[in-house]
C-alpha positions in Angstrom: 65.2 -41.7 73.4 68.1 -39.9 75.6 68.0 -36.0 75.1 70.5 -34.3 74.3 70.0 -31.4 76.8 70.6 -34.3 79.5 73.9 -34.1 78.6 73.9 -31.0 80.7 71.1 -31.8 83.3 71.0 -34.5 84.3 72.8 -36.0 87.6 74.3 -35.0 90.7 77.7 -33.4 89.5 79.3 -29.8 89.8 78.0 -29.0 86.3 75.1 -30.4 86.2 74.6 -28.3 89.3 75.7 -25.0 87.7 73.7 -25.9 84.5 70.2 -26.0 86.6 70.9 -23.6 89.1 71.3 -20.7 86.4 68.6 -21.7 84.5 66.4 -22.0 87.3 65.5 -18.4 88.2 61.3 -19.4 89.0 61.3 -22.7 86.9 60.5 -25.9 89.0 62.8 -28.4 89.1 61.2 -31.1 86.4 61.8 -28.4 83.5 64.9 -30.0 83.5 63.6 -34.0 84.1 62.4 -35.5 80.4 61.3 -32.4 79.2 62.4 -31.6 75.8 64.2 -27.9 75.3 63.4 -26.0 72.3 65.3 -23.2 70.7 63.3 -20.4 69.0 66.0 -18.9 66.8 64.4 -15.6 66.6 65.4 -13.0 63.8 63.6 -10.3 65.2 65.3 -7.0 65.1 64.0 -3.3 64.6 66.8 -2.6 62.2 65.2 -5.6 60.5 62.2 -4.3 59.7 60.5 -7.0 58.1 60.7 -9.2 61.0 60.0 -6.9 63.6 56.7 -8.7 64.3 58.7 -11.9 65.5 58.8 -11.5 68.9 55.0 -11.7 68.8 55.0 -15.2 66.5 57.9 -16.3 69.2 55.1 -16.3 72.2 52.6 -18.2 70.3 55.4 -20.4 69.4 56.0 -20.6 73.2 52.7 -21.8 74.1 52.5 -24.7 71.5 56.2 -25.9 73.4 54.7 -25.9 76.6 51.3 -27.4 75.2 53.1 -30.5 74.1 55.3 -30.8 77.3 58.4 -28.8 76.3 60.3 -26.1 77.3 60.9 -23.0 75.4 64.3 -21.0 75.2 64.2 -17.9 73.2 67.5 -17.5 71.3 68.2 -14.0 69.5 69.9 -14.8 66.3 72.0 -12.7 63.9 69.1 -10.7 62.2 70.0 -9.1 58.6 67.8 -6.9 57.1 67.7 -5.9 53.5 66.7 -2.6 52.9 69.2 -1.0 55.6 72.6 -3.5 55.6 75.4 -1.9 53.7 77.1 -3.4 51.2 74.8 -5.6 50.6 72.8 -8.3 53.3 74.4 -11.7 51.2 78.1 -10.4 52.9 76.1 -11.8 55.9 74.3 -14.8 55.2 77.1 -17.1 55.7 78.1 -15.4 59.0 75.0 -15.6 60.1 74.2 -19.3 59.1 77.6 -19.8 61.0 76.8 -17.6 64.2 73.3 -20.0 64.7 74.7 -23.4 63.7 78.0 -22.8 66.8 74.9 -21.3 69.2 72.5 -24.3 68.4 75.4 -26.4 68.9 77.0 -25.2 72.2 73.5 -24.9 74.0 71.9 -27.5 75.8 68.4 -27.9 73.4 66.9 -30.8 71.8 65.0 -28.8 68.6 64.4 -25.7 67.4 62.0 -23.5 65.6 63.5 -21.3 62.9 61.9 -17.7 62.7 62.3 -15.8 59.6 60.9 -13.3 57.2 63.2 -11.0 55.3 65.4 -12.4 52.4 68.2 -13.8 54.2 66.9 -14.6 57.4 65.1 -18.2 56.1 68.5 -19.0 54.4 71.0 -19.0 56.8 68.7 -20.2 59.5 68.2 -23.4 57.2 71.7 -23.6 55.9 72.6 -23.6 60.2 69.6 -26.5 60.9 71.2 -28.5 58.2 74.7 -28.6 59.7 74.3 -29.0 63.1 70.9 -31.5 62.2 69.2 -31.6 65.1 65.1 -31.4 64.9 64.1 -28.0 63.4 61.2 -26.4 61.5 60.6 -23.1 60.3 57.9 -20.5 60.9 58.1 -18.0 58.1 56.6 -14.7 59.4 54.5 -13.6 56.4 54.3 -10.6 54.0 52.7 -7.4 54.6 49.3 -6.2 53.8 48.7 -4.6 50.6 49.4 -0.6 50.2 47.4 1.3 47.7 48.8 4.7 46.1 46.4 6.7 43.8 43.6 4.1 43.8 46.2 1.4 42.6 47.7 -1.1 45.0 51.6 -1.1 45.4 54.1 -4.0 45.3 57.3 -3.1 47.7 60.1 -3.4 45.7 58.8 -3.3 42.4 56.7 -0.7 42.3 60.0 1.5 44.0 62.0 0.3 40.5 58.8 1.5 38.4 57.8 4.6 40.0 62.0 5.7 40.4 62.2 5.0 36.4 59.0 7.2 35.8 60.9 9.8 37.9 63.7 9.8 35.7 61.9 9.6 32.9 60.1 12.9 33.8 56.5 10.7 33.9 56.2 11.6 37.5 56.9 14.2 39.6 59.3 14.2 42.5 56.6 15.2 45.0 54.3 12.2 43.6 57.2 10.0 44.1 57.4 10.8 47.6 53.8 10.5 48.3 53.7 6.7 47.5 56.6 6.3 50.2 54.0 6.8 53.6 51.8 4.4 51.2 54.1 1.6 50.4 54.7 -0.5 53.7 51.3 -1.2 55.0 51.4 -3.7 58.2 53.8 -6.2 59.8 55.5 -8.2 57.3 58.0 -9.1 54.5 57.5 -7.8 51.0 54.4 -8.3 49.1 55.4 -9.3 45.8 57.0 -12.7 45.1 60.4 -11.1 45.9 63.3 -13.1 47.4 61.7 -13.2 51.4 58.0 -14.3 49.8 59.9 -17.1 47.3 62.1 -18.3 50.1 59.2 -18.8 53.0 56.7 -20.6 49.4 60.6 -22.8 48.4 61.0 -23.7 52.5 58.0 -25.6 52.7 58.1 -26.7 49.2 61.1 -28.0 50.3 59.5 -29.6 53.3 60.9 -27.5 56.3 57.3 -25.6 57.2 53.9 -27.2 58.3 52.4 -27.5 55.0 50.1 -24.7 54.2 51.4 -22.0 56.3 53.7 -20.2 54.0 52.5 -17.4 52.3 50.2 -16.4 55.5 50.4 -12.5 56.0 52.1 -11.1 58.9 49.3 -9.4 60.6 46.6 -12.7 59.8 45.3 -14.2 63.0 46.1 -17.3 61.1 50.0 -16.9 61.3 49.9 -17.6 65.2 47.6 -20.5 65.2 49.8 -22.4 62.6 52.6 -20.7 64.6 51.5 -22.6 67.8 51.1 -25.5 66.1 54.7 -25.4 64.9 55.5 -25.0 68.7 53.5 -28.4 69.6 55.1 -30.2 66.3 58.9 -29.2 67.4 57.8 -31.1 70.5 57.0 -34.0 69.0 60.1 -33.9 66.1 62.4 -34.5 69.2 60.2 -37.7 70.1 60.3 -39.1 66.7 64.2 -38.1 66.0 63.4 -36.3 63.0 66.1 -33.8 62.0 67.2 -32.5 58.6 69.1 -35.1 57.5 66.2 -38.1 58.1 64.0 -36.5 55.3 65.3 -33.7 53.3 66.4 -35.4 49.8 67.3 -35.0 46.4 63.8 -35.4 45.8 63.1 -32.5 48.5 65.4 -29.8 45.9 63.1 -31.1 43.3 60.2 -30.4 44.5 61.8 -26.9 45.5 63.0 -26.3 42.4 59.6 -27.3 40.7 57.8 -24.4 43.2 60.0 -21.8 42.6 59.0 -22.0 38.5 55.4 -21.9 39.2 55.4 -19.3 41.2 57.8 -17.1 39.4 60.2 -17.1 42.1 63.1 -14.9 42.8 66.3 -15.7 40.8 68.0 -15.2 44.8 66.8 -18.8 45.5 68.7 -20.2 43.6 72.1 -19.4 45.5 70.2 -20.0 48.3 69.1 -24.1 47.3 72.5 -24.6 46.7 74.2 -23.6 49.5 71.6 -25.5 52.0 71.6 -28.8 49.9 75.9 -28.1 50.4 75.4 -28.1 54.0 73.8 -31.8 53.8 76.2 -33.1 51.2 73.3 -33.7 48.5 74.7 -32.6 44.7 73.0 -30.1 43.2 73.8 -28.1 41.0 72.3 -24.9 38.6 71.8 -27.0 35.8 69.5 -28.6 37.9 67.1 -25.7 37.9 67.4 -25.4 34.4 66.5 -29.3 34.0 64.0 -29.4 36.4 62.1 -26.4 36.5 62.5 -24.9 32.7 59.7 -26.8 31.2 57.1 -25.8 34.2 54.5 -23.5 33.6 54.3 -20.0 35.6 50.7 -20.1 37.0 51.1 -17.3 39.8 50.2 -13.8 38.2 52.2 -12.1 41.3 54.3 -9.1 40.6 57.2 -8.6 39.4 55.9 -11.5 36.9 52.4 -10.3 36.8 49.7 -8.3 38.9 49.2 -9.1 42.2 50.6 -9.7 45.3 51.1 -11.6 48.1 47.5 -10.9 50.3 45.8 -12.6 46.5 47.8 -15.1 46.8 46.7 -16.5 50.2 43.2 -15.4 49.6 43.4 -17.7 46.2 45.0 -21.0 47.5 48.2 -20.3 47.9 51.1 -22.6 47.4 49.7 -25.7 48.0 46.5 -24.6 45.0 49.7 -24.4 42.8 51.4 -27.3 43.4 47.9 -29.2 43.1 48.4 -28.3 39.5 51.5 -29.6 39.0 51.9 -32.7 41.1 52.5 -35.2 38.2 56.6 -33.0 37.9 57.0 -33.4 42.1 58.8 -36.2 44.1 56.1 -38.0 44.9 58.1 -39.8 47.8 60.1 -36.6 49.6 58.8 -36.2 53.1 57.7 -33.3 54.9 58.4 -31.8 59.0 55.4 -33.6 59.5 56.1 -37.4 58.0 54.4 -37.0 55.7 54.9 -37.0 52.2 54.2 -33.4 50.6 51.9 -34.6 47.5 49.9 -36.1 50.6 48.6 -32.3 51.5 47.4 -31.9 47.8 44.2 -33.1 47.9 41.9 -30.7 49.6 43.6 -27.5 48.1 41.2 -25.8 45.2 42.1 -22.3 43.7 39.4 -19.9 44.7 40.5 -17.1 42.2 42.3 -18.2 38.8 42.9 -14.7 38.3 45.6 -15.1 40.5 46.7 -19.1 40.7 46.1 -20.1 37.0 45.0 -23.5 36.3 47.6 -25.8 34.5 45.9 -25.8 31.4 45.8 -22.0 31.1 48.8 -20.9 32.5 50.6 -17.2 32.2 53.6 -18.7 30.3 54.2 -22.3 29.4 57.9 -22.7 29.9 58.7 -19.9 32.3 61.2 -21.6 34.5 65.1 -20.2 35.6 67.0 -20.3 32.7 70.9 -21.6 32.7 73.5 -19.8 30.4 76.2 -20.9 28.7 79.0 -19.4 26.5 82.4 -17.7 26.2 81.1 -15.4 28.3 80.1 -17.3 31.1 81.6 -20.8 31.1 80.3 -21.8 34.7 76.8 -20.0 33.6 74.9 -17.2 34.1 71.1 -17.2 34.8 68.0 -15.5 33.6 64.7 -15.6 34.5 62.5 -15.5 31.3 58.7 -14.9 33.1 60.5 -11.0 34.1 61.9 -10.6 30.9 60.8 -9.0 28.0 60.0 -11.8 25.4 61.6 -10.0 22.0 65.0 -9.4 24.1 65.6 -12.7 24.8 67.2 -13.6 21.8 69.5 -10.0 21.2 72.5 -8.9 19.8 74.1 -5.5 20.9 77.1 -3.8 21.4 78.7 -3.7 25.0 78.6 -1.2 27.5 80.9 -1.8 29.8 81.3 -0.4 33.7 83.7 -1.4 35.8 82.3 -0.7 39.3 78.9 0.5 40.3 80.2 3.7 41.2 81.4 4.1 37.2 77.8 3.2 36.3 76.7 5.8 38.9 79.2 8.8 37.9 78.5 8.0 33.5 75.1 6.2 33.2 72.8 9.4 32.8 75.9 11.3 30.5 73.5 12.7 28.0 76.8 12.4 25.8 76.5 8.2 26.2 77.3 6.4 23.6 74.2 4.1 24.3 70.7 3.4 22.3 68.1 0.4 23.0 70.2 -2.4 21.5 73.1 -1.8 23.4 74.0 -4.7 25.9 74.7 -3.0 29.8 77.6 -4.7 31.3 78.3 -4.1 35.3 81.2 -6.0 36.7 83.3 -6.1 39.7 79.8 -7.2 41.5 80.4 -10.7 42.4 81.1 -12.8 45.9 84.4 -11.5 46.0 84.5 -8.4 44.1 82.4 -6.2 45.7 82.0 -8.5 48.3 79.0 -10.3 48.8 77.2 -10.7 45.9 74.3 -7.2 46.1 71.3 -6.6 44.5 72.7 -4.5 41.4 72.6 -6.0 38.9 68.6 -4.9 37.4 70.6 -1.4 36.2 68.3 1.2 35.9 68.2 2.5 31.9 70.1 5.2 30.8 67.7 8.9 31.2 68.2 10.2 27.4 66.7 6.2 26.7 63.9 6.5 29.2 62.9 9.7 27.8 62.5 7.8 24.6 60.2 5.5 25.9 62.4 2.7 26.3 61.7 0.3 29.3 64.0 -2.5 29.3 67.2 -3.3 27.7 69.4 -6.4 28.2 71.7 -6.2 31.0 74.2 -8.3 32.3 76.5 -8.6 35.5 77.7 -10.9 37.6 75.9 -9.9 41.1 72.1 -10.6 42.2 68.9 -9.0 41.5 66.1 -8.1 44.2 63.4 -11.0 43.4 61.0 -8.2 43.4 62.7 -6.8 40.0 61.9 -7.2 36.6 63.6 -6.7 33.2 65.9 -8.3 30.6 68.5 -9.4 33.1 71.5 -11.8 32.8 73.1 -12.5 36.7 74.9 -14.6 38.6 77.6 -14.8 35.5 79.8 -17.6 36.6 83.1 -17.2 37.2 83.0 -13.6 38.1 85.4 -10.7 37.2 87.0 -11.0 40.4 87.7 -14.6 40.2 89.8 -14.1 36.5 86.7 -14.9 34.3 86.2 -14.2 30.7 83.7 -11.5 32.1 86.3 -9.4 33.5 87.9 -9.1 29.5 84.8 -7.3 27.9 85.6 -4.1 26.5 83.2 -1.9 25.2 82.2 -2.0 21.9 82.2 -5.7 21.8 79.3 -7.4 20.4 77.6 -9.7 22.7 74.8 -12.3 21.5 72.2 -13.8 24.0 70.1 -16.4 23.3 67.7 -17.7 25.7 66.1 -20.8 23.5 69.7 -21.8 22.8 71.2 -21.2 26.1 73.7 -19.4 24.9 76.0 -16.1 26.3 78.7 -15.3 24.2 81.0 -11.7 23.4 82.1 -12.3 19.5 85.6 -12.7 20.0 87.7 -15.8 19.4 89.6 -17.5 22.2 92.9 -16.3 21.3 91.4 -12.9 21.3 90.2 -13.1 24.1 93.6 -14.9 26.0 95.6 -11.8 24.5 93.5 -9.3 26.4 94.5 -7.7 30.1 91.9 -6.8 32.9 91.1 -3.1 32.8 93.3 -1.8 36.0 90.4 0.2 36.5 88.5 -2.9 37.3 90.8 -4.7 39.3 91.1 -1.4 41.4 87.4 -1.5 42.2 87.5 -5.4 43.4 87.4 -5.5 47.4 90.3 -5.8 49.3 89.1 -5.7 52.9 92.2 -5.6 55.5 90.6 -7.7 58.2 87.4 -8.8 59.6 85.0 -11.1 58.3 85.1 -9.3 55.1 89.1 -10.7 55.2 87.3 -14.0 55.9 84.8 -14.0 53.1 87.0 -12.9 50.2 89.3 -15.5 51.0 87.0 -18.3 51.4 83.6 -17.8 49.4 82.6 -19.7 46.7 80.9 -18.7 43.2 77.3 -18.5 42.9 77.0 -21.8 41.0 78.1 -23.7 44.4 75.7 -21.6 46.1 78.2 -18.5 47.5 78.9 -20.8 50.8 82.4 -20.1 52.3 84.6 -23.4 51.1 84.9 -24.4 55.0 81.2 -24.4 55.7 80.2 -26.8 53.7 78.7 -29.8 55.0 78.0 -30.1 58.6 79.2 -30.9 62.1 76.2 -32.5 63.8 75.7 -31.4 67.2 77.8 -33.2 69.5 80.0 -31.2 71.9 82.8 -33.3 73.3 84.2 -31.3 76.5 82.3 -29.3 79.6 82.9 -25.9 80.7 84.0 -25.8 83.6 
């Protein structure tokens, strides 16, 4: 097989010339002569903190390359990090899938090896490998070790929802509070709950883009940089064989994905994130799917936010492939892996060494505990909900409607002792979607009302139309599709209005009839909340992105180029 990185090589021309002589700088002359060049399309950053560690994965990642006969070329990639970027990471995911697919592209490499950790690092490295197709597999880099606070251990993420509501609540003091923070982040790594960056790394090899049993490794585990060198020798040996994206992810490949994410009680995020990389290779899927699919599959993983424990269990139990072990008669039997190899094929040899953690199939934590789709008046492209964080007696609920029309009006009213608000009300935060705020954030698990907290009350149904951290819990209705911002039915909700959920039914609704509802207005106060950027890729986005049921991809992203480059330059 020709490389591709020939195409800049090879020969005796000005260019090809040019093309050698800078990349020499120490490295003989046959580095360029049949020797495949791999990309590592590293997501390292300090301001990332989760993937800080990658540099160190990237050199064990080096040596597999060379091992197997390649060469290895570091590329920096746009790094987003969670906890720090303002407004909200997802602004960036698309810019970032877009920054790595044009850099794979342009460059003169043969494969690469994705490196990723925090929540929308695997994402947009994936949705980029799937448009420009050539050979790539991912490395995820792991969570963290386990923190303990008081004797107890602490999940990131949703421990800091649990602990900040006890603050409120007046159940723990400030200075307690504050304590846990030097306790929280242990080690190297991503989150230790099966948050959004944890469900993502377990969905990517579900999915069949990492060497089958290395998700789910923690960060600081020897273990991570021997399966990471191996990835280095494999990436080697996918340019031999041809092997991108497009020659063996599948419908079947989303399945099986989609099949994962229920039993381990994955974030709700992934789901945005599955669409928009099956858009990129033109396979239809859509969120019904993950209703269809996944609904009826049993949450075995007793992982916070779902359950108890976190992400070191996991590993130390089985992890991912024990679960899927369990559940192999709902997977594809026939969708391929990096490797060639069919996924079901690594099932075998995978016991579960604590079913405290990974439940067996015939004692599961909740029978039917996959992503839920909803339908109604209120959301007529759907809303989702994910029942295994939920509290069972809310999921079928009438209340009245509390309505905010920005996060900052939910900021500035939500603790008024004077509220007009008890448990049954409904909380309903608009203004958050793609477009509206932009970009989609993490709001939409509102924190309860103090005077209600104070009471003792610990969830209450909520519903908006932006995302939830994966490492939150409660009685929350997101992704409502179309948002506020877009002109749907969401944006009409006045307070006061009665709103009926019902999760068994699949059904969203505010009481009103349609011609009620056609004669209402948006509140101006809404509309004067929605983004408006002047310029910038913020312009860009709010002009081009799509709702969460097609994944949140901008409209002209979709699909994919393939990696040819057409003209030299110089």
């Amino acid at each position: 097989m020709e490389l591709r990185s020939n195409q800049w090589y090879s020969g005796d021309a000005r260019n090809a010339y040019i093309h050698r002589a800078w990349m020499r700088r120490g490295v003989p002359g046959d580095a360029f002569e049949g020797r495949p060049q791999i990309a590592i399309a590293n997501t390292a950053s300090d301001l990332t903190p989760c993937n800080a560690h990658l540099d160190t994965v990237a050199q064990s990642v080096k040596n597999g390359i060379y091992e197997a006969g390649g060469i290895p070329l570091e590329l920096p990639v746009v790094s987003l990090g969670e906890t720090l970027v303002r407004p909200t990471a997802m602004l960036w995911r698309n810019m970032a899938a877009m920054a790595t697919e044009e850099m794979l592209r342009a460059n003169p490499i043969d494969g690469v090896v994705l490196l990723g950790g925090c929540d929308k690092t695997i994402p947009s490295l994936l949705m980029a490998a799937a448009s420009v197709d050539l050979p790539a597999v991912v490395v995820p880099g792991g969570p963290m070790l386990t923190g303990t606070f008081r004797g107890e251990p602490l999940g990131c993420g949703t421990d800091v929802w649990r602990l900040s509501e006890e603050v409120r609540a007046g159940t723990l003091s400030e200075a307690q509070f504050l304590r846990s923070e030097s306790s929280m982040i242990r080690s190297a790594g991503h989150c230790n709950t099966m948050g959004t960056a944890s469900t993502m790394a377990l969905v990517a090899e579900a999915l069949g883009t990492v060497l089958p049993g290395l998700a789910g490794t923690p960060a600081p585990d020897a273990r991570l940089l021997e399966s990471a060198q191996l990835t280095g020798r494999l990436a080697v040996q996918l340019v031999a064989d041809d092997r991108r994206p497009s020659t063996f992810l599948t419908r079947g490949s989303f399945h099986n994905a989609i099949v994962a994410l229920a039993a381990i009680g994955g974030s709700t995020n992934a789901v945005v994130h599955l669409l928009a990389i099956a858009g990129r290779l033109g396979i239809e899927l859509t969120v019904d799917d993950f209703d269809r699919i996944g609904s009826s599959v049993p949450l075995l993983v007793n992982l916070q936010p779902s359950g108890h424990y976190l992400m070191e269990d996991f590993h130390r139990a089985g992890g991912l492939l024990s679960v899927l072990r369990e559940v192999r008669d709902l997977l594809d039997p026939d969708a391929l892996t990096i490797t060639g190899k069919p996924l079901v094929d690594y099932l075998d040899d995978a016991p579960i060494w604590d079913e405290k953690v990974i439940s067996r199939r015939s004692n599961p934590l909740q029978r039917d505990a996959g992503i839920a789709v909803l339908r109604g008046n209120l959301a007529p492209g759907g809303a989702i909900i994910k029942p295994a964080a939920a509290s069972p007696h809310l999921l079928k609920h009438r209340g009245r409607a509390l309505v905010f029309d920005s996060i900052e009006d939910f900021h500035a009213r939500i603790d008024d002792p004077d509220l007009d608000v008890d448990a049954d009300t409904v909380l309903v935060l608009r203004g958050c979607g793609p477009k509206g705020y932009p970009g989609m954030p993490e709001v939409s698990n509102l924190p309860l009302p103090v005077k209600l907290l104070e009471q003792g009350v610990r969830d209450m149904v909520r519903i908006c139309d932006g995302r939830m951290s994966g490492t939150a819990y409660g009685t929350v209705v997101l992704h409502v599709t179309p948002e506020a911002a877009a002109g749907g039915p969401f944006g009409l909700v006045q307070t006061g209005d009665w709103i009926s959920l019902d999760v068994r039914a699949r059904r969203l609704d505010v009481e009103l009839t349609p011609d009620e509802l056609a004669a209402r207005t948006p509140n101006p106060a809404m509309v004067d909340a929605f983004a408006n950027p002047r310029r910038g890729w913020e312009r860009l986005y709010v002009d081009h992105v799509g709702q969460a049921d097609t994944g949140a991809d901008l409209d002209f992203l979709r699909g994919g180029s393939g990696s040819a480059v057409s003209r030299e330059s110089h």
